[in-house]
C-alpha positions in Angstrom: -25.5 -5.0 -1.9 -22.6 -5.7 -4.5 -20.9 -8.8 -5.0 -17.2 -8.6 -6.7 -16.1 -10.8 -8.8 -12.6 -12.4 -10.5 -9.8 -12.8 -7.8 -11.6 -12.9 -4.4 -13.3 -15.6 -3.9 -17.5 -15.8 -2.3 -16.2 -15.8 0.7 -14.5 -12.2 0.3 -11.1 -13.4 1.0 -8.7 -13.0 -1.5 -7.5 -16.1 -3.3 -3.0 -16.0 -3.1 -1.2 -15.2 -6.2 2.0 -16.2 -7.0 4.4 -14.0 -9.4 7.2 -16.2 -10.5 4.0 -18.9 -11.9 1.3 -16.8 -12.4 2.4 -13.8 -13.8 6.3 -13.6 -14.9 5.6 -15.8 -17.8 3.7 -12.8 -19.2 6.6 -10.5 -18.6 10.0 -10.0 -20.3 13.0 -12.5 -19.8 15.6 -9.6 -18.1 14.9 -6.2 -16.3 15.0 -3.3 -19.0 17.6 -1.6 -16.2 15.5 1.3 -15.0 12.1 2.3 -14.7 9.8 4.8 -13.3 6.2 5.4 -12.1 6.2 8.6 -10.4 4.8 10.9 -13.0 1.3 7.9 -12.6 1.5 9.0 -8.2 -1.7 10.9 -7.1 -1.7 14.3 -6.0 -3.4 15.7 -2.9 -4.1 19.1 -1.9 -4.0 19.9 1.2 -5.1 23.4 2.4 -4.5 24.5 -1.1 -0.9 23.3 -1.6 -0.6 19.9 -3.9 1.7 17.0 -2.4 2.3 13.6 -3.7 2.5 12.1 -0.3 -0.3 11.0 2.2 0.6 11.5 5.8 -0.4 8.6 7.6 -0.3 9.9 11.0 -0.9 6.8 13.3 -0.2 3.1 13.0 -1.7 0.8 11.0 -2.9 3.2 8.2 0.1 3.3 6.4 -1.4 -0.1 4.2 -3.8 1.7 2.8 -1.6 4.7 2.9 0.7 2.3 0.2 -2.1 0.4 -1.4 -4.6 3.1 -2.7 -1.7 5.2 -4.3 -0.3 2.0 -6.0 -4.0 1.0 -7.3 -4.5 4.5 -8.3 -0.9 4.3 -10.4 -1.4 0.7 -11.9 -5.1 2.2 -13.2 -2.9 5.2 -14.3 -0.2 3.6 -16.1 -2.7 1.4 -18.1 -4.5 4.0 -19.4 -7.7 3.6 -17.4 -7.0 6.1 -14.1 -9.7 6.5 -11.8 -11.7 9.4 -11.5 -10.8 10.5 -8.4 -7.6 10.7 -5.9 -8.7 7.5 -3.4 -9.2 8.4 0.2 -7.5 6.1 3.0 -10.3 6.1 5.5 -13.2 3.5 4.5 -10.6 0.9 3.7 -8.6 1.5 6.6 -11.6 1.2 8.7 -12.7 -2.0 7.2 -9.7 -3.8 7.4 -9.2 -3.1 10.9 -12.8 -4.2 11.7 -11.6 -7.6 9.7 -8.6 -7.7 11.6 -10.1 -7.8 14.7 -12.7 -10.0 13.9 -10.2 -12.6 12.6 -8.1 -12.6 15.7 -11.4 -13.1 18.0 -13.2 -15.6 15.7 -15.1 -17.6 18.6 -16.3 -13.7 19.9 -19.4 -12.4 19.8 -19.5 -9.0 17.7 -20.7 -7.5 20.3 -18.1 -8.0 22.9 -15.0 -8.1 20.7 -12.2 -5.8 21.8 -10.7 -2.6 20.7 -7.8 -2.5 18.4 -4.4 -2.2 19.4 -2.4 0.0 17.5 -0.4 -2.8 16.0 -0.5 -2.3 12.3 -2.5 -5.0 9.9 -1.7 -7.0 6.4 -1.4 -5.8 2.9 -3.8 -8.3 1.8 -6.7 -6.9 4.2 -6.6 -3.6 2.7 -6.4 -5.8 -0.9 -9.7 -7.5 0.6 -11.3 -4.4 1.7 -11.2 -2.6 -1.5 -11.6 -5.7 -3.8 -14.8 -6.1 -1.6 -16.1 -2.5 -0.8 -14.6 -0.6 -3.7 -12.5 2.3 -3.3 -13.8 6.2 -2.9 -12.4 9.6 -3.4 -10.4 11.4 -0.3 -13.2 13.1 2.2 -13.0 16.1 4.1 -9.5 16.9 6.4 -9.8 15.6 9.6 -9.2 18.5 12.3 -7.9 17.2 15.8 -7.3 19.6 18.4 -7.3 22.5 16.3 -4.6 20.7 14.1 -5.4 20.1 10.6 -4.4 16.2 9.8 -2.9 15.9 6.3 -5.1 12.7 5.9 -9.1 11.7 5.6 -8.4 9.7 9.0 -7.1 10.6 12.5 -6.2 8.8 15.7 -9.9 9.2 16.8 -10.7 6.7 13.8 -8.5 3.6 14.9 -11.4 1.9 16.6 -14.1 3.0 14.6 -16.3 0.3 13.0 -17.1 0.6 9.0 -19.8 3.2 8.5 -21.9 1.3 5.9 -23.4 4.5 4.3 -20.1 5.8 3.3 -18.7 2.7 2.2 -21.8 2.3 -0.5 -20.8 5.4 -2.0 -17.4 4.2 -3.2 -17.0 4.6 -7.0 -16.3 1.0 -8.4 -15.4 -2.2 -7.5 -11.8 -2.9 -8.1 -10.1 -6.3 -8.3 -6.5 -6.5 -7.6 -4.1 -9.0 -8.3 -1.6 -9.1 -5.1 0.8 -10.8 -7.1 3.3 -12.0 -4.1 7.1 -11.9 -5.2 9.4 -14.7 -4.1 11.2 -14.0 -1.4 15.0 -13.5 -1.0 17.4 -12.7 -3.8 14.8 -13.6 -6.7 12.3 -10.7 -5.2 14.8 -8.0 -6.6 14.3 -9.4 -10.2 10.4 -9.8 -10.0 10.2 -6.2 -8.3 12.1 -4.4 -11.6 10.0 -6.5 -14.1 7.2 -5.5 -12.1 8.1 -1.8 -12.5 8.8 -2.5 -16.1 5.3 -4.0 -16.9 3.4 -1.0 -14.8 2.9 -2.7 -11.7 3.7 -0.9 -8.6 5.0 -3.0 -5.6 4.1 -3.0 -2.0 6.7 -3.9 0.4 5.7 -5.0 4.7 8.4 -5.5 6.9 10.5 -4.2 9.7 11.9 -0.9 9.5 14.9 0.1 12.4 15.5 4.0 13.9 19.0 3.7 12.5 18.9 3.9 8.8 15.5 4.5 7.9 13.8 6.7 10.6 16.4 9.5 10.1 16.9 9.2 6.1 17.2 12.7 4.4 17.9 14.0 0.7 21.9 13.1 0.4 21.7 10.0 2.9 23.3 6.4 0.9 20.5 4.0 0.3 19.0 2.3 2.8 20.2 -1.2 3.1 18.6 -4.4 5.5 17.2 -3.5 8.5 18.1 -4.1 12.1 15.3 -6.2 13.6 17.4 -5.8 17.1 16.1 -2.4 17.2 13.5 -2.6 19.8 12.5 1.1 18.8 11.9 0.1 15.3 8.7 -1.3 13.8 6.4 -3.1 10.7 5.5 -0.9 8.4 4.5 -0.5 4.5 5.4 1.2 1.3 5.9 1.1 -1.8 8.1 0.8 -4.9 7.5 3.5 -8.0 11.1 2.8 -9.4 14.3 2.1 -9.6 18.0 2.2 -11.8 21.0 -0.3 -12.3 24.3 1.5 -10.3 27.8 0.6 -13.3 28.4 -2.2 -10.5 25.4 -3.8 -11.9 23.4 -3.7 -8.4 20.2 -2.1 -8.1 18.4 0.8 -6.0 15.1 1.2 -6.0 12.7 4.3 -5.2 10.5 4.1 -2.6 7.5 6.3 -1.5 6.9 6.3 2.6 3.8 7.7 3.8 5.3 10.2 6.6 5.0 13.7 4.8 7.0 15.1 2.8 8.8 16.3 5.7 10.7 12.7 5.8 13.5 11.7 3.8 14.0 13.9 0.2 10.3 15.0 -0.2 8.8 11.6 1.4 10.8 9.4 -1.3 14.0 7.4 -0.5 16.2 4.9 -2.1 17.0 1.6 -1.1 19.3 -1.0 -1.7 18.6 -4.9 -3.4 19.3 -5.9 0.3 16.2 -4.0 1.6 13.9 -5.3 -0.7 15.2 -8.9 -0.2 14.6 -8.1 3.6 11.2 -7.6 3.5 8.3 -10.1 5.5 6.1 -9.9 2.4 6.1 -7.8 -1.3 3.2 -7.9 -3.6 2.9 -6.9 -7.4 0.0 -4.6 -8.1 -1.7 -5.7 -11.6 -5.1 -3.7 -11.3 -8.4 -3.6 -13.2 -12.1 -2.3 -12.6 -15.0 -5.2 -12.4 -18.6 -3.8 -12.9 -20.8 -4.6 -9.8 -23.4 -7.3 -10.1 -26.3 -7.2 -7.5 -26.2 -10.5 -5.2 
């Protein structure tokens, strides 16, 4: 067994950080007025063909579908990438596991319920991989004869964290979740945060309106209709964004719905879309050696 060590605490659970106190001092006064992380993004290759974006496929995964590609750029950016293009599946399936326990804490293990399909937090996949580590993509999951363009299916919502597989993740990674204010000051800490490296990950409703049917071409996408009853919660993340002659901002976004949605699985959206969000965290990364408990 492995015990992490620097921002989660004994107990496994992560310890809040705040940006504006803890970690803009360390940053520069203004936005530099652009920025860019997409050259850091993983590649995949699936069936031979190399894509920058990780089709999540069912809800709930698309957390770790925004998380492991922003740890894997953070690493990237600071000179110290991982070795490997991190795989969805083992944190997925721990967090859900946490999840569940959480909402039935008086339940035996035993007799605790399945999931619901209802989504989770960003900061359970930040506690599962802080925790367990974080492991190269596995094998392409084949569901009825279709070839899933991720290392987890719908078959996999339920399943329980298979203990083997989690042991053979690579390191032990502690991440600073770094949570941006919210309102109007979260579009300032978002650009320094691009500036200094750190990829941001964005939860919060989505509507069938503006963002479900986004394409190359479309203006971007501004607050969300939460009296949509078709839209959703859902998670992604920030590589980048420029300053419009008006002096407001648009920022690129990575979704985690193929490339087959909006210009190559990218889209832009507006200051009123990030100030929109439930929850947005700054992802400052580094790799802490194991020590044996």
């Amino acid at each position: 067994m492995f015990r992490p060590t620097g921002l989660l605490k004994d107990d496994g659970k992560i310890k809040r950080m705040r940006f504006s106190t803890q970690l803009r001092p360390q940053l520069g006064a203004k936005p530099k007025g652009s920025g860019d992380l997409g050259s850091f993004r993983p590649v995949y290759t699936i069936g031979g063909k190399q894509t920058r974006v990780l089709d999540q496929n069912f809800a709930g995964s698309c957390v770790p579908s925004a998380v492991g590609p922003a740890v894997y750029t953070a690493l990237a950016v600071a000179g110290d990438p991982l070795p490997f293009v991190p795989g969805v599946l083992e944190p997925y399936k721990v967090m859900r596991a946490g999840d569940r326990a959480d909402d039935n804490p008086f339940t035996d293990v035993m007799d605790l319920p399945a999931l619901r399909d209802v989504g989770t937090r960003i900061l359970s996949a930040v506690e599962a991989i802080g925790k367990w580590g974080i492991g190269p993509m596995g094998p392409w999951v084949k569901i009825g004869g279709v070839q899933y363009a991720s290392d987890c299916g719908p078959a996999n919502v339920n399943g329980e964290p298979d203990f083997e597989a989690l042991q053979k993740a690579g390191q032990t990674l502690i991440v600073g979740p770094y949570q941006l204010t919210s309102g109007k000051l979260s579009v300032v800490e978002a650009q320094l945060s691009i500036d200094a490296g750190y990829p941001v990950v964005l939860g919060g409703w989505v509507d069938t309106i503006t963002f479900d049917p986004y394409r190359k071409g479309s203006p971007p996408i501004g607050a969300q209709d939460k009296d949509d009853t078709r839209g959703g919660g859902h998670a992604i993340w920030v590589f980048g964004y420029y300053t419009l002659p008006s002096g407001r901002v648009v920022f690129r976004v990575l979704n985690s719905w193929s490339e087959e949605w909006g210009d190559l699985g990218e889209a832009e959206v507006t200051e009123d879309f990030i100030e929109d969000r439930w929850e947005s965290y700054a992802f400052k990364v580094q790799k802490a050696l194991r020590k044996a408990a």
